[in-house]
N, C-alpha and C positions, 0 to 999 in steps of 0.2 A: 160453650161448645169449643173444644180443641180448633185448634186454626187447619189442620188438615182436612177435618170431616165440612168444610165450608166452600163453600164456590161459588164463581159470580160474582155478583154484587156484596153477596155478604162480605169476599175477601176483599174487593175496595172500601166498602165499611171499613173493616178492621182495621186495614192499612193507614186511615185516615185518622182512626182513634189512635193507632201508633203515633203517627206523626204527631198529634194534638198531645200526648201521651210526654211527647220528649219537651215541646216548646212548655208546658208545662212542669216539667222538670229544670228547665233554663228559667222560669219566672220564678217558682222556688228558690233557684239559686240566687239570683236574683235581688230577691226578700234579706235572703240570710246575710246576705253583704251588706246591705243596709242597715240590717239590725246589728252587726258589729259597729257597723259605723256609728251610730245611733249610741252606743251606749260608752264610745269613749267620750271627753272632755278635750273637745278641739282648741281650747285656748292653751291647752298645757301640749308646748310643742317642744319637750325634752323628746331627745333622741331614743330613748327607751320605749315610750307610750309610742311612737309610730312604728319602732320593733315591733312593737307587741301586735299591732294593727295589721301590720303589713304581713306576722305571720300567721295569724287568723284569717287573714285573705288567700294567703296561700294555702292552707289546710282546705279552706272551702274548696280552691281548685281541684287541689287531690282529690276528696271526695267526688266531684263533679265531674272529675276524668274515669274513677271508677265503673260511676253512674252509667256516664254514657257508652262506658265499654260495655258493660252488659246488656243494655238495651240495643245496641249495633248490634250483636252478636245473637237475637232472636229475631228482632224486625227485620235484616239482611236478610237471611233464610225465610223469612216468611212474604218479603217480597219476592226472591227468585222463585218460589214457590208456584206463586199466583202468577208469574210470569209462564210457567210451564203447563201450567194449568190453561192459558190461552191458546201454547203451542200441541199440548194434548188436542184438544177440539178441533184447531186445524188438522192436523195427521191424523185424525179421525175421518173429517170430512174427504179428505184427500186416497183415503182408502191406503194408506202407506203404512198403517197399523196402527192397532187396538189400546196398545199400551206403548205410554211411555216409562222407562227404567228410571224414575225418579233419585235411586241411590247411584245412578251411574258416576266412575270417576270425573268427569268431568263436567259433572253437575256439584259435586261435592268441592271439586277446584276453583269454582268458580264464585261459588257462595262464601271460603274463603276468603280472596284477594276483594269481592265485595266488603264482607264485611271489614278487612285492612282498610279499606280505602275509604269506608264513613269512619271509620274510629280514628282515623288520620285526621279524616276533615273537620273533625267536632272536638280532639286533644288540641290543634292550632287555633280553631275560634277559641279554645278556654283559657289558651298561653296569652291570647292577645287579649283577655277580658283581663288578666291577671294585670299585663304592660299595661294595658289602659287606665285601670283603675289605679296600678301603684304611681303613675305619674301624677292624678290629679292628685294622688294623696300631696305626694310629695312637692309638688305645686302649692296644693294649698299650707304646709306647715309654712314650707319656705315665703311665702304671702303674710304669714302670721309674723313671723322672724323680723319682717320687712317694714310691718305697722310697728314705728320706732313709737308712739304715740302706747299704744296696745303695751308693749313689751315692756314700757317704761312704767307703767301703771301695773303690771305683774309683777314688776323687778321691786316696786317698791309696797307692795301690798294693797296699793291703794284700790284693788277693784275685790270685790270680797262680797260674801255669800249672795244674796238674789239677784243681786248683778252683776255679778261672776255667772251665776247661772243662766242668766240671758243673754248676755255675750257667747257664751257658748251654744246654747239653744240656736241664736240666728245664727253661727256659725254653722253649727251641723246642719241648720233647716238649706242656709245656701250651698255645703256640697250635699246633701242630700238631692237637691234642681240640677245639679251638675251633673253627677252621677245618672239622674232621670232622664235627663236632656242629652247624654254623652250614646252616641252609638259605637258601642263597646269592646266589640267586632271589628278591629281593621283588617281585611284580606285584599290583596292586590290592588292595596289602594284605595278600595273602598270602604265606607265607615257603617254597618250596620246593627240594628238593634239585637239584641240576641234570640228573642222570639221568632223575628221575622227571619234571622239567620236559618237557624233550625230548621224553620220550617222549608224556606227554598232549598236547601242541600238535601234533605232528607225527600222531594219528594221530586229531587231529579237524581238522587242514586235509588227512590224504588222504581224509577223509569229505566233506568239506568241496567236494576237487575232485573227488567219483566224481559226487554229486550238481548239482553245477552243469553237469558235463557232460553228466548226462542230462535237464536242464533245455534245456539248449544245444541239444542233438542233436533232443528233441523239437522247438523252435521251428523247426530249419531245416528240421524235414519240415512243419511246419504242423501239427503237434500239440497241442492245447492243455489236454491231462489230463495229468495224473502221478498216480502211487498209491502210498503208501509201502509198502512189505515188511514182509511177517509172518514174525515169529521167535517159536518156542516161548519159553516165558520170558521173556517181557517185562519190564521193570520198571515201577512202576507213573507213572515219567516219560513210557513211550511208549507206554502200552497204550493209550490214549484216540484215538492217532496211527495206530496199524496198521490196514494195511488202507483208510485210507481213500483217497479222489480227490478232487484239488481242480485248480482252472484257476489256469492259469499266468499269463494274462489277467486275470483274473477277470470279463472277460463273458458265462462258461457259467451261466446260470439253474437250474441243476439242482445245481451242487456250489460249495462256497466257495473264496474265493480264493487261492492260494497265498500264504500271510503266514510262517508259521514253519516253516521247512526246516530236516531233518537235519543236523547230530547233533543231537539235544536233551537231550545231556548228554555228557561227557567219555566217551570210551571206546564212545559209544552206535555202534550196527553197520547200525540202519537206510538205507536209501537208498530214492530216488526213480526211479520204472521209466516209462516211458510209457506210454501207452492213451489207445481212442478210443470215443469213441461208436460207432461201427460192429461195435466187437470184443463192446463188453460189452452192445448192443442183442444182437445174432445170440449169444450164450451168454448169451440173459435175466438179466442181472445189473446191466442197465442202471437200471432203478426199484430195488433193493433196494440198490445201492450209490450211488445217489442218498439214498434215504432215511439211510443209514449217515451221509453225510458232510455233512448239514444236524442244526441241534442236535434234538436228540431225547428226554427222556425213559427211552424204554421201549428208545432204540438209542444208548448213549452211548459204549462201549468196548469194542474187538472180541471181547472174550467177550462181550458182549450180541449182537455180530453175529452172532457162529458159531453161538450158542443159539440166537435168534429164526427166523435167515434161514436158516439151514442151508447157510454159505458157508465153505469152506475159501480 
């Protein structure tokens, strides 16, 4: 079923198989580095045979930068999508109108500069899979160079067919542990595996576009509240977050400005819904979630809300 004609849960489904779709694609790739690796002869450390290596490593990226440009370039949209598809239901319920313009400019601008900004994120983890892996290479020849022992029994022939080929075999079987063992991924420092890469990035920029598009969607109704969503079990990263309403603008005198938006942590499930003074005047929740969303004291985290105010 096309990803438009889908809603609800289906589209978190879908999003989910996305995501499992791309780390999938990064275990693939993965595989194929290995199997290069795999079929050279790691005792023969001329400077040609790590050429050759090193540019079969590199082809792999290419194609792997490809890859993951085109799957940005659908998954993006189909997550701002399903983020509109949230903010549709609100301005539904809100009576603010029937339809949202889903081709509007600035829904089209925005799925854009998304999808720049995964394709940014996932060409830099492939450049550092590239650094990481050409270093160990190059580690390990220069380790071969170094076994004067090794080198001297090459130089003079002395090591030759099936135990030439097991010298090599435990060679490749130990960076083959290397390579397994190596998280291959360094970004800011940190060193991560590339499945588990993927998959964190990918499913805080679909948070990332559920929220801007309901950011979006409110401005092109003239909405200028958003409220984040409360989830049972909070962590204590977003519980201070839930529940509250801030302006988008920041010239509404009753609630603070929108500064720090969704996710606010890897993995984190919050989003941002729209709402109007009009909604939460007429279900009297207008002063109590005003009060909630200025600093407070006696109202600082929405268990302090739900106790005080008696607000689900």
């Amino acid at each position: 079923m096309p990803f438009n004609e889908l809603r609800g849960f289906a589209r978190e489904i879908f999003l989910e198989k996305k995501i499992e779709e791309l780390v999938a694609i990064y275990r693939a790739s993965k595989k194929r580095l290995l199997r290069q690796i795999n079929l050279m002869d790691l005792t023969d450390y001329q400077k040609a045979r790590t050429e050759y290596l090193l540019a079969q490593i590199n082809a792999e990226i290419i194609s792997l930068n490809q890859v993951v440009r085109d799957w940005a370039k659908k998954a993006g949209a189909h997550a701002y999508y399903a983020g509109l598809d949230l903010s549709q239901d609100r301005i539904r319920a809100l009576n603010v109108s029937r339809y949202v313009n889903y081709d509007a400019v600035i829904h089209k601008s925005a799925i854009n500069v998304l999808v720049d900004s995964m394709t940014i994120d996932f060409l830099t983890a492939n450049q550092s899979i590239k650094r990481n892996i050409t270093n160990i290479i190059k580690m390990t020849q220069q380790k071969l160079i170094e076994d004067k022992q090794i080198s001297k029994m090459l130089a003079e022939g002395m090591i030759e067919g099936q135990t030439r080929r097991q010298i090599s075999g435990r060679l490749a079987e130990e960076f083959k542990k290397r390579i397994d063992d190596e998280r291959l991924i360094t970004i800011n420092g940190k060193n991560y595996l590339p499945e588990a890469y993927s998959r964190m990035v990918t499913r805080a920029r679909f948070m990332e576009a559920s929220n801007t598009a309901s950011v979006n969607s409110a401005l092109q109704y003239g909405i200028d509240l958003v409220q984040v969503s409360v989830h049972s079990g909070s962590c204590d990263l977003c519980d201070p977050f839930q529940g509250k309403i801030f302006s988008v603008s920041g010239t509404n005198p009753d609630f603070p400005v929108l500064e720090e938006r969704p996710p606010y942590h890897p993995n984190c499930r919050h989003v941002l819904l729209p709402v109007t003074k009009e909604y939460l005047t007429a279900k009297g929740l207008y002063r109590n979630s005003s009060r909630f969303s200025l600093s407070s004291k006696s109202v600082d985290t929405f268990k302090d809300f739900e106790s005080e105010l008696k607000y689900v």
